[in-house]
C-alpha positions in Angstrom: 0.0 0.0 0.0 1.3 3.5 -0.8 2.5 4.9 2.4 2.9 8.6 1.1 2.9 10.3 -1.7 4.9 13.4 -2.9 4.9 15.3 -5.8 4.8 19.1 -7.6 2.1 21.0 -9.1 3.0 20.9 -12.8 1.8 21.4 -16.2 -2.0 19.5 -16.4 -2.6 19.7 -12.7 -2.3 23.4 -12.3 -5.7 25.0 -11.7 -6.8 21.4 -11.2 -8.7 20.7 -7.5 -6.5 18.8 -5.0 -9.4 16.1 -4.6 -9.5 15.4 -8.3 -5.6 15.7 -9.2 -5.0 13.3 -6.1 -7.6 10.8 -7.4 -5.6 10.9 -11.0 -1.7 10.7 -9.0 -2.5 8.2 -6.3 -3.7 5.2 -8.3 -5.9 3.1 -6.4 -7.5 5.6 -4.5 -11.1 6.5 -5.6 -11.9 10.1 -5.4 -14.3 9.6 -2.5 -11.5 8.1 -0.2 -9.2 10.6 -1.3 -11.6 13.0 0.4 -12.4 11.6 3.3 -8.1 11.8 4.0 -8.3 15.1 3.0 -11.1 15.6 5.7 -8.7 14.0 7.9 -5.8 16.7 7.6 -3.6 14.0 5.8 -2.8 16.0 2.2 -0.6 19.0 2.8 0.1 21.7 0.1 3.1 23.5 1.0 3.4 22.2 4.5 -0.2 22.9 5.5 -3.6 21.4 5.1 -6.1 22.4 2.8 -9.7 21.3 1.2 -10.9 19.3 -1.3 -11.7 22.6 -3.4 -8.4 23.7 -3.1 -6.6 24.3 -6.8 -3.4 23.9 -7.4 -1.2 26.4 -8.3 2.4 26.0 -10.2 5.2 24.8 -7.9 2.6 23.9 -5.2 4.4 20.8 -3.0 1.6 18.5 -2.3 2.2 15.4 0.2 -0.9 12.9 0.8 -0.4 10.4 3.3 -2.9 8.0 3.4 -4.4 6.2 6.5 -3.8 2.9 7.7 -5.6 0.0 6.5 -8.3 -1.5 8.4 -7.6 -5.2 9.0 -10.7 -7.1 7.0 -11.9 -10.6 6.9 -11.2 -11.9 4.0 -11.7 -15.0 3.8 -9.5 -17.9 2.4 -11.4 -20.2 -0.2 -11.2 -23.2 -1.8 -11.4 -22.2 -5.4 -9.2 -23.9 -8.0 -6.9 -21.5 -9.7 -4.7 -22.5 -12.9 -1.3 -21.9 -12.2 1.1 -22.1 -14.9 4.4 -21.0 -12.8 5.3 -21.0 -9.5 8.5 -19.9 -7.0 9.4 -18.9 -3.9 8.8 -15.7 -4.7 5.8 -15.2 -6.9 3.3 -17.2 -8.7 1.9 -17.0 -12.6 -2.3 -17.4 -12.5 -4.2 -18.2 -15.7 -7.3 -16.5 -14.8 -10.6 -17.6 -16.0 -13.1 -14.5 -17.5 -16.2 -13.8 -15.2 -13.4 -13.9 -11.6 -12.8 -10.4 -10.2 -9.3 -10.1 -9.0 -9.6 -8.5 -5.7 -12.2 -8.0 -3.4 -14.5 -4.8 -3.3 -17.4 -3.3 -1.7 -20.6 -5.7 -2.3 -17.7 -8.7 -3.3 -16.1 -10.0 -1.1 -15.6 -13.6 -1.6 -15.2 -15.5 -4.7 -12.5 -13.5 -5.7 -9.4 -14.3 -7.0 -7.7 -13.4 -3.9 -10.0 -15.3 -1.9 -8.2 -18.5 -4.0 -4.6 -16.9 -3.3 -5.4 -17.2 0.3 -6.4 -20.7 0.6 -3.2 -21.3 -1.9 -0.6 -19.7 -0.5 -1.4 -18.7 3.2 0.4 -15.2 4.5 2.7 -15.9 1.7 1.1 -13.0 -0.5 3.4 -9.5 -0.2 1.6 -6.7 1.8 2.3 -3.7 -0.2 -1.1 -3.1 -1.4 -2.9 -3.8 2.1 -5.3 -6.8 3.1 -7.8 -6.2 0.2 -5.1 -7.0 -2.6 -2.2 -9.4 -0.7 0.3 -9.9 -3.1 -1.8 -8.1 -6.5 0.8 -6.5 -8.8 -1.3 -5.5 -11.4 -4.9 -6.3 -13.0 -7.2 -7.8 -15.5 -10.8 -7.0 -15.9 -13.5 -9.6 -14.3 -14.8 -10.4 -18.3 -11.0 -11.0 -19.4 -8.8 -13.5 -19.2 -5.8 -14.7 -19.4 -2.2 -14.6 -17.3 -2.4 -12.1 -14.2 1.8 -12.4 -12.1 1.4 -12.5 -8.2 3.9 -11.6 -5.9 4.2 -13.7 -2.5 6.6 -11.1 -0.7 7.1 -7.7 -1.0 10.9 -7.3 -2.5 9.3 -9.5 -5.3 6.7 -6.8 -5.9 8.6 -4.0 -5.8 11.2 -5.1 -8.5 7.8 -6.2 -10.8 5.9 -3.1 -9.9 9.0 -1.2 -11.5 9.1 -3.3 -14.4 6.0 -2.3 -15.0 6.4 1.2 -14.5 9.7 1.7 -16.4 7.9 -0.7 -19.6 9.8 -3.2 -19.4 7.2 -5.9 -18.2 5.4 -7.5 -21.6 1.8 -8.0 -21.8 0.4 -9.4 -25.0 -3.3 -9.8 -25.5 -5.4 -11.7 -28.3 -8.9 -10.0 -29.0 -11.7 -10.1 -31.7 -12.2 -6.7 -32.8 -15.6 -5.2 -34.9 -15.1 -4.8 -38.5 -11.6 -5.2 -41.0 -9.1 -3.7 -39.9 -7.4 -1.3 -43.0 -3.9 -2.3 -41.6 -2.1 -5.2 -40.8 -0.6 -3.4 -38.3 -0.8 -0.3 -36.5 0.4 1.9 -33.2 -2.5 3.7 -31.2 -0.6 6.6 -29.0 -3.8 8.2 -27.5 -4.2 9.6 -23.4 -6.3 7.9 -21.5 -8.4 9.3 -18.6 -11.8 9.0 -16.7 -14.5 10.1 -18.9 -16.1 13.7 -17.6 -19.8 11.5 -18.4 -19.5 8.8 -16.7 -17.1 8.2 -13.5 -17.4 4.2 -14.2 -16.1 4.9 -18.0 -12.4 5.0 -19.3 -11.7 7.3 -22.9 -9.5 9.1 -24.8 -9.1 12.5 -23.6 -6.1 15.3 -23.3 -7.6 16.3 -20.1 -6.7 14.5 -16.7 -5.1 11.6 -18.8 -2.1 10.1 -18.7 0.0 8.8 -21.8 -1.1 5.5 -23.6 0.8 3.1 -26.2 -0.8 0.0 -27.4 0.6 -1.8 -30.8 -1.4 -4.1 -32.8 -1.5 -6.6 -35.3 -3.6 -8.6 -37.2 -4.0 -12.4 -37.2 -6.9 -13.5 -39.0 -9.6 -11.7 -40.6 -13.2 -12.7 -40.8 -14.9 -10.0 -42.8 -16.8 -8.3 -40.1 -14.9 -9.2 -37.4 -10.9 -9.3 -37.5 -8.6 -11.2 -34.6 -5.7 -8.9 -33.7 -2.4 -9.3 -31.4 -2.3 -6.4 -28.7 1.1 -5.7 -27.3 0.4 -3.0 -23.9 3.6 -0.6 -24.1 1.5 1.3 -21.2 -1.0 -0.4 -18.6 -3.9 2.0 -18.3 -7.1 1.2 -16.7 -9.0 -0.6 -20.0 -6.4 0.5 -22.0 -7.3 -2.3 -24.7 -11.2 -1.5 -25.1 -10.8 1.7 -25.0 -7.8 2.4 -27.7 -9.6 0.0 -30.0 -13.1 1.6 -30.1 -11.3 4.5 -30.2 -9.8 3.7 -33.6 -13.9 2.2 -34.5 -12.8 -1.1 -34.2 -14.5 -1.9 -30.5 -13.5 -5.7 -29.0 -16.3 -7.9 -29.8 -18.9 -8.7 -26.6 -17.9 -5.8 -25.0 -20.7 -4.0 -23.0 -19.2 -1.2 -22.4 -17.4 0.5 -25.1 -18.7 -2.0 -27.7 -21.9 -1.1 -30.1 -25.1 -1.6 -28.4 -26.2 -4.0 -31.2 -22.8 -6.0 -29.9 -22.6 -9.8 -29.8 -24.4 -10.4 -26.3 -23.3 -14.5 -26.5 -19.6 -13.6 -25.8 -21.4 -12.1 -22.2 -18.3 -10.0 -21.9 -15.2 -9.1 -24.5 -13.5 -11.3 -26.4 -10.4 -9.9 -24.8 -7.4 -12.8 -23.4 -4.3 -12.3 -21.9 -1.8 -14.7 -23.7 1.7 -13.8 -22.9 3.6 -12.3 -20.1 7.3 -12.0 -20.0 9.4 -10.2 -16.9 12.5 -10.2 -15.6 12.4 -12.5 -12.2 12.8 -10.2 -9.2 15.9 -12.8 -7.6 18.2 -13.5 -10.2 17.0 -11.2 -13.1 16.8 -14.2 -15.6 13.6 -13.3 -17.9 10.6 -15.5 -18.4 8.0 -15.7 -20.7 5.0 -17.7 -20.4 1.5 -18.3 -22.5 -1.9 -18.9 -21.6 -3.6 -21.2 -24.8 -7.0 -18.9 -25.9 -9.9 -20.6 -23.4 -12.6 -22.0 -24.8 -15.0 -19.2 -25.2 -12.3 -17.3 -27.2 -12.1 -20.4 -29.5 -15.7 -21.1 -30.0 -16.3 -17.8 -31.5 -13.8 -17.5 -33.8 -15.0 -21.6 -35.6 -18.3 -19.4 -35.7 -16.7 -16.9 -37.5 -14.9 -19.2 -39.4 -17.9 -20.9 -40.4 -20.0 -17.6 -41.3 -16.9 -16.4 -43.3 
């Protein structure tokens, strides 16, 4: 969990509301929480506390420091997990589409941590509290594919920086709407909440941060085309959102998909296959794959036999 955060008032969060520019710098932190600290006396602006309808100004220092976390029962559960590597120090999970990864208000069991628990005991790093033991990063509930785990923390800091610095490889297989007029193709677009809807993710040169996803194409099916997605940033829905940004939305999805959209995927066609990182002991790099599951599969022999 992020014990405090520091950082100077600088080009798009000048003029900006504390509340809202701490909600976009302290990831993980909904704007509500963020509110509630700042409530608290816990986010100083130039060494003294302010309120959540403070704007920042250039140069402003601004430190947030987070309360504690409240110990929660979560509770370990039996659930079978695929795992397709395991060490001392972290653990590879093929996750099925349909699991949410960590727990959250309304759902807290049948999570993907609750399996973790039952799996690997207090062996789970701490960094990111009691709600998401050992959770270095994320996949949506309606994807699947290969999510890395991190059973102590000097494990998860030397992935978390992988991550940050790029260097971590995520490559995704989706089913796309329409036919594609490249083979291949870079989408550099920001990505931030949308100013509509809080839930939403779009592409937007306000509040955003930088996004980089490159794709290519693997089979075509006339109305539909299967691309290769390879995540040079890891923005919240990075994936939907670039692709219906480009109007090629990932097939099934509910959200950023057309509203005519193919409702028998229930979710996106949207797996993550491949994952490659340098181990955190030794620095030797590993790459694994995740074969498409059988949903994924099923739709493209319909496609294949519509064609």
């Amino acid at each position: 969990m992020l014990d405090e955060l520091i950082f100077t008032a600088e080009d798009e969060f000048i003029g900006m509301r504390i509340d809202k520019a701490l909600s976009l710098a302290a990831e993980g932190f909904t704007r509500s929480h963020i509110q509630s600290v700042i409530e608290d006396k816990a986010v100083l602006v130039n060494g003294k506390p302010v309120g959540k309808s403070y704007k920042l100004c250039s140069g402003d220092v601004v430190v947030f420091t987070p309360p504690e976390l409240k110990e929660l029962n979560i509770e370990a559960q039996n659930i079978p997990i695929d795992i397709v590597y395991e060490d001392d120090d972290l653990l590879v999970v093929n996750k099925p589409r349909g699991m949410v990864v960590h727990p959250a208000p309304g759902n807290y069991d049948s999570t993907l941590v609750n399996a973790l628990l039952y799996h690997c005991g207090n062996r789970l790093s701490g960094i990111n509290g009691v709600i998401r033991p050992g959770i270095v990063h994320r996949i949506d509930k309606d994807t699947s594919g290969l999510l890395i785990v991190a059973k102590n923390d000097f494990a998860h800091e030397k992935l978390a920086a992988q991550i940050k610095e790029h260097s971590f490889t995520r490559r995704y297989m989706a089913v796309v709407h329409g036919n594609l007029k490249n083979d291949e193709g870079i989408i550099d677009a920001p990505i931030g909440r949308s100013p509509k809807d809080r839930k939403k993710m779009c592409v937007t040169d306000k509040n955003s941060r930088n996004a980089l996803s490159k794709y290519e194409v693997v089979e075509r099916f006339g109305k539909f085309t299967m691309v290769r997605v390879t995540l040079e940033t890891g923005r919240t829905h990075q994936i939907r959102v670039h692709m219906a940004h480009i109007g090629h939305p990932v097939a099934g999805d509910p959200v950023y998909g057309p509203k005519n959209g193919v409702t028998k995927l229930n979710g996106q066609c949207l797996h993550a296959g491949m994952i490659g990182f340098d181990h955190p002991r030794d620095g030797k790099y590993i790459e694994l794959e995740a074969d498409l599951p059988d949903y994924f599969t099923a739709f493209l022999k319909t496609l294949k036999q519509t064609n």
